[in-house]
Short mmCIF file of the C-alpha atoms (twelve columns), coordinates in Angstrom:
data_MODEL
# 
_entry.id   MODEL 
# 
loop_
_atom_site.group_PDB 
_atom_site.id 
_atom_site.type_symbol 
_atom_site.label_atom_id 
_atom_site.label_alt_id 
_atom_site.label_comp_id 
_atom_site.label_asym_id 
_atom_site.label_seq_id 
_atom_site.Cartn_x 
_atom_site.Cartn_y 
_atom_site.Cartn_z 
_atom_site.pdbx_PDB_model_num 
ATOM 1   C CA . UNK A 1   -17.009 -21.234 -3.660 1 
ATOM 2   C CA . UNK A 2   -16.337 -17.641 -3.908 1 
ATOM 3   C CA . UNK A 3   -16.713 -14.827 -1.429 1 
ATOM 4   C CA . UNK A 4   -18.952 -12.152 -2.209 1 
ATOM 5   C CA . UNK A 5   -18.009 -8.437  -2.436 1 
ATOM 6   C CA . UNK A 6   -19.280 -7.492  0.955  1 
ATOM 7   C CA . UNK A 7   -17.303 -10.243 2.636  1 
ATOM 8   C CA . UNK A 8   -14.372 -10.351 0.971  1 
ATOM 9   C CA . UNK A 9   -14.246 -6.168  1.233  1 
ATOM 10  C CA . UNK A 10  -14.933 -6.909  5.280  1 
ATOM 11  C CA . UNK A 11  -12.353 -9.458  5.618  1 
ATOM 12  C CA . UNK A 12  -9.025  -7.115  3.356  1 
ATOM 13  C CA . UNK A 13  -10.623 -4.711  6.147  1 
ATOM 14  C CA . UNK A 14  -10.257 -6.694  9.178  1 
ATOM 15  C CA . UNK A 15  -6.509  -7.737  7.644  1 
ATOM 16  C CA . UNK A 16  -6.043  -3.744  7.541  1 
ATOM 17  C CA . UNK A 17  -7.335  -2.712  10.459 1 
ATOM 18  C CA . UNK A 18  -4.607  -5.244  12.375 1 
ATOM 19  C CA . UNK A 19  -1.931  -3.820  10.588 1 
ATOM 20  C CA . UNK A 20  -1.368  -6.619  8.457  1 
ATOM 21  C CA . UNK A 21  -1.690  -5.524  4.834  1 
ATOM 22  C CA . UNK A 22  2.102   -5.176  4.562  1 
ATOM 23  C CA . UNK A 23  1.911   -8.997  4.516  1 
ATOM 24  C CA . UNK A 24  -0.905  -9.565  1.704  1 
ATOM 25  C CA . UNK A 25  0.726   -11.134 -1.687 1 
ATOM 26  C CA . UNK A 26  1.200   -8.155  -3.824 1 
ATOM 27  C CA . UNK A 27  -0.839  -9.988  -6.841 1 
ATOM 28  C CA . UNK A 28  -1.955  -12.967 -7.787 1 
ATOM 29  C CA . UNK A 29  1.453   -14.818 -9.008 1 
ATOM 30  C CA . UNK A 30  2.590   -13.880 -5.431 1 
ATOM 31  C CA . UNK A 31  -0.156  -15.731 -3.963 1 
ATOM 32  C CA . UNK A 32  0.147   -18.865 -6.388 1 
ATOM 33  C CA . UNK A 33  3.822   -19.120 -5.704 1 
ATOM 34  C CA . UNK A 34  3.542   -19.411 -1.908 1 
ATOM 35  C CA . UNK A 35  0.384   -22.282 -2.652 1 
ATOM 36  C CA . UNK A 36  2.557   -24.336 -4.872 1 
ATOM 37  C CA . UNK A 37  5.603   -24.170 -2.334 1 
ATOM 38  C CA . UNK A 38  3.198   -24.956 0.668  1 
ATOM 39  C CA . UNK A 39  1.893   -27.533 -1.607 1 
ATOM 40  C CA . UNK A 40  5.847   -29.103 -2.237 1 
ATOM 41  C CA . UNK A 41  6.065   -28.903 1.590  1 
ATOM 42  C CA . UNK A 42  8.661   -26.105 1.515  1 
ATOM 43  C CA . UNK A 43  6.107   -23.736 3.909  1 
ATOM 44  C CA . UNK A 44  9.337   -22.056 5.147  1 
ATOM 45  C CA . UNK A 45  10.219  -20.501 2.041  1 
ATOM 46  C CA . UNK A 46  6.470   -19.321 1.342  1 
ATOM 47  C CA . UNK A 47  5.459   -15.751 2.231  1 
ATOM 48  C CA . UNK A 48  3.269   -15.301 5.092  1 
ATOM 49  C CA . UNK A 49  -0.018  -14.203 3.101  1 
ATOM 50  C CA . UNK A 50  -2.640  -13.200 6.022  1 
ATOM 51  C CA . UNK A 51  -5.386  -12.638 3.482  1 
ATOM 52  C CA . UNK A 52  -4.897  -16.672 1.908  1 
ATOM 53  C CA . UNK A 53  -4.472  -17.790 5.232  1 
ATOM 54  C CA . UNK A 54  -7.349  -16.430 6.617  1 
ATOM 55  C CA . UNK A 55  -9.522  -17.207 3.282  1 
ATOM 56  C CA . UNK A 56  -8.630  -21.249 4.047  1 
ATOM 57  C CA . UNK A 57  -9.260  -21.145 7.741  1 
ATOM 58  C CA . UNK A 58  -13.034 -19.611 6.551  1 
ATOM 59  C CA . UNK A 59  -13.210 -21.941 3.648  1 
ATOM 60  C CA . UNK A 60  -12.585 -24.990 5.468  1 
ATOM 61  C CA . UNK A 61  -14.851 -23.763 8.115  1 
ATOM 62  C CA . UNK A 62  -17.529 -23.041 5.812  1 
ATOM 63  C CA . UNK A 63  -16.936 -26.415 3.730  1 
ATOM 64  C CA . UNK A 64  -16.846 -28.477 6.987  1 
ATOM 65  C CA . UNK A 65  -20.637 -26.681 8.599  1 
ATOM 66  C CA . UNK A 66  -21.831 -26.512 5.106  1 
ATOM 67  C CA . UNK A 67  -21.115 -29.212 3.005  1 
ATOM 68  C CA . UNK A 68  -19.328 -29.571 -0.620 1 
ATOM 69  C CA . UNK A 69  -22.700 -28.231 -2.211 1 
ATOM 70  C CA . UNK A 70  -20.342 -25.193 -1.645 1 
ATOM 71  C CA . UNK A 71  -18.594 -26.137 -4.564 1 
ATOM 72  C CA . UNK A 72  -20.735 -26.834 -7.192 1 
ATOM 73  C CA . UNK A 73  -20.967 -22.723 -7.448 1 
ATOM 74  C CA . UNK A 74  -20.456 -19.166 -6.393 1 
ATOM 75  C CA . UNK A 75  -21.302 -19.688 -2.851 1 
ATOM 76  C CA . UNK A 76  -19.804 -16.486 -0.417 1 
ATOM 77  C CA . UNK A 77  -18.679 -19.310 2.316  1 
ATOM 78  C CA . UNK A 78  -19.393 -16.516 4.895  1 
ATOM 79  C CA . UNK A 79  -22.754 -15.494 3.722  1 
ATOM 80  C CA . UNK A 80  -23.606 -19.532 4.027  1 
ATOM 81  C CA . UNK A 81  -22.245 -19.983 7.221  1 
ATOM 82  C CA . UNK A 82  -24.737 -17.245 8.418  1 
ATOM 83  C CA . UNK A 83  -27.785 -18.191 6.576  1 
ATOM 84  C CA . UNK A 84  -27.721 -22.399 7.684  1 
ATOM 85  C CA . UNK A 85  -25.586 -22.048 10.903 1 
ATOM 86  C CA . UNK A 86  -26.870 -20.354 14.831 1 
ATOM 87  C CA . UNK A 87  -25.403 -17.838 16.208 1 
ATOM 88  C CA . UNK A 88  -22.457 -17.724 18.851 1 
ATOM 89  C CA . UNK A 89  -23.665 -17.766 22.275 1 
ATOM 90  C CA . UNK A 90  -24.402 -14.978 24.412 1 
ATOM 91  C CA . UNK A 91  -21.193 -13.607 25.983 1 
ATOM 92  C CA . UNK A 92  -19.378 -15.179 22.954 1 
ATOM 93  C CA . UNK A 93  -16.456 -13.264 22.066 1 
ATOM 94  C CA . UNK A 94  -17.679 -13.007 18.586 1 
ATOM 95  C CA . UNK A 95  -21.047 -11.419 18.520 1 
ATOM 96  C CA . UNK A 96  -22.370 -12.579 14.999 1 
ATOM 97  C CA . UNK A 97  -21.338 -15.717 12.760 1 
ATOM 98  C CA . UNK A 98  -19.727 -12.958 10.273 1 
ATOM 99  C CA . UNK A 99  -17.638 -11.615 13.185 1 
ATOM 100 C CA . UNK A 100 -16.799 -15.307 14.241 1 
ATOM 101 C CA . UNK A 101 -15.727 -16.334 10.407 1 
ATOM 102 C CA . UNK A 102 -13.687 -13.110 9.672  1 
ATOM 103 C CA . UNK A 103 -12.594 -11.692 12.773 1 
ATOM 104 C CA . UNK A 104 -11.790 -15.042 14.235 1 
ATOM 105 C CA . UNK A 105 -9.624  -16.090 11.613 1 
ATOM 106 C CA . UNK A 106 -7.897  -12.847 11.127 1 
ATOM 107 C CA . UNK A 107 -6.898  -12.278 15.363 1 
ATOM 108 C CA . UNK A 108 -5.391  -15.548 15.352 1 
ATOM 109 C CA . UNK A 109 -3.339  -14.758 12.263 1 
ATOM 110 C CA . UNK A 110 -2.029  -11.796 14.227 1 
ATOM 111 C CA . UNK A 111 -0.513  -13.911 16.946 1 
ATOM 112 C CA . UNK A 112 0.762   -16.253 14.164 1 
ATOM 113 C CA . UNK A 113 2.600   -13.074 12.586 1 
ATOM 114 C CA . UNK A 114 3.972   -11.754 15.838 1 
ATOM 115 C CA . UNK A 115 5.007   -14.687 16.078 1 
ATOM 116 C CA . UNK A 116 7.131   -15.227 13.075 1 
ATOM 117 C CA . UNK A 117 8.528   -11.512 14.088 1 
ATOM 118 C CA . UNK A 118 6.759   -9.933  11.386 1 
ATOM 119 C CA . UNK A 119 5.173   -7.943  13.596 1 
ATOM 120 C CA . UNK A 120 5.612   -5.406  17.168 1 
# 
């Protein structure tokens, strides 16, 4: 699984656009550090990493509508999710299945970061 360009570009957007970029691991041994203490169970010593967080929450989503065919290559778990899966209902809060799989993940990351006082 792998997002594409246009969806990951959307989703470091949506993490920018909420003030959150601060947050982001600053490279990619950043990132792997918090997974492997999350992974030991020691969560509270991990960085808060809005972009990760929010790339599980749309994996998992993706994996659990989709299916683990996901795996087998480079499938953008967004772009899936709005090819096989109907759109939110009218009056939704989330217009479109790419607004529900990266702006829903990303607003409820903001309350998560407020919070943990990282942010106003």
């Amino acid at each position: 699984m792998r997002f594409c360009q246009q969806h990951w570009g959307a989703l470091r957007a949506a993490i920018d656009a909420r003030g959150m970029s601060h947050l982001v691991a600053k490279d990619g041994h950043q990132a792997v550090e918090n997974m492997v203490l999350e992974l030991e169970g020691r969560e509270q010593e991990a960085l808060f990493d809005p972009l990760m967080a929010a790339h599980n929450m749309i994996a998992r989503k993706a994996l659990e509508h989709g299916g683990l065919y996901m795996l087998t290559g480079d499938y953008c778990p967004v772009c899936e999710f709005c090819k096989h899966c109907p759109p939110p209902p009218a009056g939704h809060r989330y217009q479109t299945n790419e607004s529900y799989m990266i702006d829903g993940p990303v607003d409820f990351l903001v309350g998560i970061a407020i919070e943990k006082g990282l942010m106003p």
